[in-house]
N, C-alpha and C positions, 0 to 999 in steps of 0.2 A: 155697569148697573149692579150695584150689589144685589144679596139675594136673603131675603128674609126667611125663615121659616116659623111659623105660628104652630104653637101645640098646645089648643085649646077646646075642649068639648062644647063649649057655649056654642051655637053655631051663631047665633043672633051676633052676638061679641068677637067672634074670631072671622067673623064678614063686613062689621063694623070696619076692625081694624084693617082688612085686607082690601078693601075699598079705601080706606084714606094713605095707606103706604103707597098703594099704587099710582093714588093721583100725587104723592110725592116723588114719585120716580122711582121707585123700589121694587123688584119683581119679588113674588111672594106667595110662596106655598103654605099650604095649611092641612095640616095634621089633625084628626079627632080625637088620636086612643095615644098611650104613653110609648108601647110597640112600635106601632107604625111610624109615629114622629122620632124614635130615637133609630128607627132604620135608615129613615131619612138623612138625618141627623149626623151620623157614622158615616153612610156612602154616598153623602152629594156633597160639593163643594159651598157652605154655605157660608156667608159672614156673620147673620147673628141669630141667634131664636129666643123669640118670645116665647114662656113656658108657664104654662099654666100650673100650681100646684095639685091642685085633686082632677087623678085623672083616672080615667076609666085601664085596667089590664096594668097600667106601672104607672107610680104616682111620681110627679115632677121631682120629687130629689134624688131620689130615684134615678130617674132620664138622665138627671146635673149631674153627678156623680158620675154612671157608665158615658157621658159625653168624654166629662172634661177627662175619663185616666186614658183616653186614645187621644182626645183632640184639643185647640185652644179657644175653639171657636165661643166666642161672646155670647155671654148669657144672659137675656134679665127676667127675675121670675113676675109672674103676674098673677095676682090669687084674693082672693074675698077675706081671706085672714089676718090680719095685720097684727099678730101677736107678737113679742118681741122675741119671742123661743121660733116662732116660725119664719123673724127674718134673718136669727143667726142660723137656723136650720138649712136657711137656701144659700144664704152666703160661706157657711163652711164646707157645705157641697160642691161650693166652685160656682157660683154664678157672680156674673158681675156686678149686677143694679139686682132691684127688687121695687116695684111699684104696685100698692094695692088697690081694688078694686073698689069703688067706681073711679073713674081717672078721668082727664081732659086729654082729650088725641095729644094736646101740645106739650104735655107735661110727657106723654110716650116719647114724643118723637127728641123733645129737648135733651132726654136720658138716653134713648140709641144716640143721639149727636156723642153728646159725652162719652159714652165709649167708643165710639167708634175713635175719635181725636185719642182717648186714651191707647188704641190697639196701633193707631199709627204713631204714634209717639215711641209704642214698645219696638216696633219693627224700625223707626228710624234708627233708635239705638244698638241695636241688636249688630249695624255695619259696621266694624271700625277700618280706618283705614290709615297707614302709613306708606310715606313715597308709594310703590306701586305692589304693597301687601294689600290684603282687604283679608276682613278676618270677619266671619259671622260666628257670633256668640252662641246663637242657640242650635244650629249646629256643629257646631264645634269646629269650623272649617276652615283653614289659612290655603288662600288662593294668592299666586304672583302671576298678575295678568290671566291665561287659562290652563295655568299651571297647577294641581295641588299641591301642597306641601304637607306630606305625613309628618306629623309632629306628634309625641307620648302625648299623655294625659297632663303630666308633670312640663315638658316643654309648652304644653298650651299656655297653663295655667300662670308659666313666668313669662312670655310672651304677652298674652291678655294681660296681665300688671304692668305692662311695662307700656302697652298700649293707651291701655286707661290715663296713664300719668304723659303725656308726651311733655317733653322739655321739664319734667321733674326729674333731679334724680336719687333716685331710690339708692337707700345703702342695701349690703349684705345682709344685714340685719332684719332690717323691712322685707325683703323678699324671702328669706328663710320663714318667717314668722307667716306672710299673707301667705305664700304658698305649701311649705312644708308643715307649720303649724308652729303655734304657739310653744307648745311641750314638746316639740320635737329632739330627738337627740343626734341629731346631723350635724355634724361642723359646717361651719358657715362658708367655707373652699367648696362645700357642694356646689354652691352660687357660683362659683367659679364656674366647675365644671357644668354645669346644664346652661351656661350661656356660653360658652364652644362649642355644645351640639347644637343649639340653636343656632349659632354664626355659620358652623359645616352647612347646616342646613338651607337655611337664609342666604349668605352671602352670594353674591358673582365673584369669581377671579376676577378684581384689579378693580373692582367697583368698592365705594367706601362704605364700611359695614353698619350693617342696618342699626346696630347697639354698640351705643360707645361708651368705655373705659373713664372713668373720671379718676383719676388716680386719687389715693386716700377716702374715695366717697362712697363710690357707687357705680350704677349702670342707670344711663338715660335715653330715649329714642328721642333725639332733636331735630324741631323743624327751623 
């Protein structure tokens, strides 16, 4: 069951909406002041919040802002103002939707549908996996079975490229440039070398190695 959090001072409005979440199957708190809902906010496990802009003690961009530099949790603001300065105001703060007041439940509920789809779409991506790596993106973290694999910043980063493209292959040139950078003044043998640490890394004894050599080309991970 997911779990809503409302942070809205209306009470009429913010019982409205917690009366029809519910009968949607949604469990749902509700906050009156900008404080208390972004305490909530911070230390419960929440899926998404509905967020009022004018609010009593911290006003909702406010909230959006100290939400999103801790957490990623789904935002959509909800407020009386539909200015176009106050829907870039909530949107650069970090919230995901924005819908203003008066509204139809259906049109709420159709806008959480839509992120929610958009938040699992990011998390489906987020896994990549080859033969029996698995590598999550936003942690940064290469696992073989319940193995981790300590890999630099720089080993991730040509790892995840070479991830992304599987059965491409990428020359020396292409991975100097996406990973060490365009201006870089590295010789392109670096490529060499950070995919032998990688291979140390990666590989089994006597198992065929995870990146393969295309002589004249490049480096490819093939399925």
């Amino acid at each position: 069951m997911k779990k809503i959090l409302i942070i809205e001072d209306e009470a009429d409005l913010s019982e409205f909406i917690r009366l029809e979440l519910e009968y949607e199957g949604y469990e749902v708190i509700v906050a009156f002041d900008g404080r208390v809902g972004l305490a909530i906010a911070l230390n419960e496990e929440i899926d998404l919040v509905l967020l009022d802009l004018m609010l009593p003690s911290l006003n909702g961009i406010e909230v959006c802002r100290r939400i999103r530099s801790s957490k990623n949790t789904p935002i959509i603001m909800i407020t009386a103002r539909d200015s176009v300065l106050d829907r870039i105001s909530g949107l650069d703060s970090g919230a995901d939707d924005y819908i203003s007041k008066p509204f139809q439940i259906e049109e709420l509920l159709a806008r959480m549908r839509s992120v929610f789809r958009r938040v699992e779409s990011v998390q489906r991506n987020r896994k990549l996996t080859y033969r029996d790596l698995e590598m999550d993106t936003e942690a940064r973290v290469v696992k073989r079975g319940n193995e981790t694999i300590e890999l630099t910043k720089t080993e991730f980063d040509l790892l995840l490229l070479l991830m992304k493209n599987i059965n491409r292959v990428l020359t020396r040139e292409i991975l100097l440039e996406e990973v060490w950078g365009y201006d870089t003044s590295v010789e392109t043998n670096i490529v060499d070398v950070y995919i032998s640490y990688l291979r140390t890394k990666l590989d089994d004894n006597g198992d065929e190695s995870y990146i393969r050599t295309v002589r004249g080309s490049g480096y490819v991970l093939r399925k």
